[in-house]
C-alpha positions in Angstrom: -8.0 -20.3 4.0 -5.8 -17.7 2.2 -2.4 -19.3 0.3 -0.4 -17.3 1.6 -1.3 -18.2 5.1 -0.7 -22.3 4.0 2.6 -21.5 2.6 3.7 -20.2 5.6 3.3 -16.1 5.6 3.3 -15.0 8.9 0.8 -12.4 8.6 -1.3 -14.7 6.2 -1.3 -11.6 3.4 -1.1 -12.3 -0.2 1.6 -11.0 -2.0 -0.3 -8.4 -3.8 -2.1 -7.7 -0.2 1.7 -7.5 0.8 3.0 -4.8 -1.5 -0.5 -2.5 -1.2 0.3 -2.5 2.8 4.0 -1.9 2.0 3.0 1.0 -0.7 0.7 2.4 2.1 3.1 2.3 4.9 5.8 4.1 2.9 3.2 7.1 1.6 1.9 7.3 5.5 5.6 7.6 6.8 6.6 10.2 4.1 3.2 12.1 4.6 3.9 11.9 8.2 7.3 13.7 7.6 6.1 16.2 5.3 3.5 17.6 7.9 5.7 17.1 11.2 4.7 14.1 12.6 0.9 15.3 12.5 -1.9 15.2 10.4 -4.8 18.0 10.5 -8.2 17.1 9.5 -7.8 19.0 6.3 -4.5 17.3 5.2 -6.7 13.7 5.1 -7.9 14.4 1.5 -4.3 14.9 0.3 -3.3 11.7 2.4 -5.6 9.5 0.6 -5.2 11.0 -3.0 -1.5 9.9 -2.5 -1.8 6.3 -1.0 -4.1 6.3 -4.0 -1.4 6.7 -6.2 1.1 4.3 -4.5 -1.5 1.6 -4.7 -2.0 2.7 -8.6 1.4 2.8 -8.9 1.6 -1.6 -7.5 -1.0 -2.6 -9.3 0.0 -0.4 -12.2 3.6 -2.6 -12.0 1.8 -5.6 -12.1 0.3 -5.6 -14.7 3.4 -4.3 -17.0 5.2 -7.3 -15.0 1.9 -9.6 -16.4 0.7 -10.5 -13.3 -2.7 -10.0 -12.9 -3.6 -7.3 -9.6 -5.8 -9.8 -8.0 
């Protein structure tokens, strides 16, 4: 069973599962804004290539915090 589930964390996420889904969300919603409120086939690349970076960007904080990404 996952700690963070024992401890009490409603949705039973770590805390490093936590800020990933966090990062995600935020790039999603801004994405979302940029294109309208739609996404086209073609702008799925782009998408990804910057959640990419917002999940780079956590696990790139973590470690200059020195906490280990996983």
């Amino acid at each position: 069973m996952d700690d963070a589930y024992v401890v009490g964390d409603p949705d039973g996420l770590t805390p490093l599962q936590a800020e990933i889904r966090d990062a995600v969300a935020r790039e999603l919603h801004a994405q979302f804004a940029l294109r309208a409120d739609r996404f086209d086939l073609a702008d799925l690349p782009e998408v990804a290539y910057q959640i990419t970076l917002r999940v780079d960007g956590v696990l790139t904080g973590r470690r200059r915090a020195g906490q280990t990404p996983a």
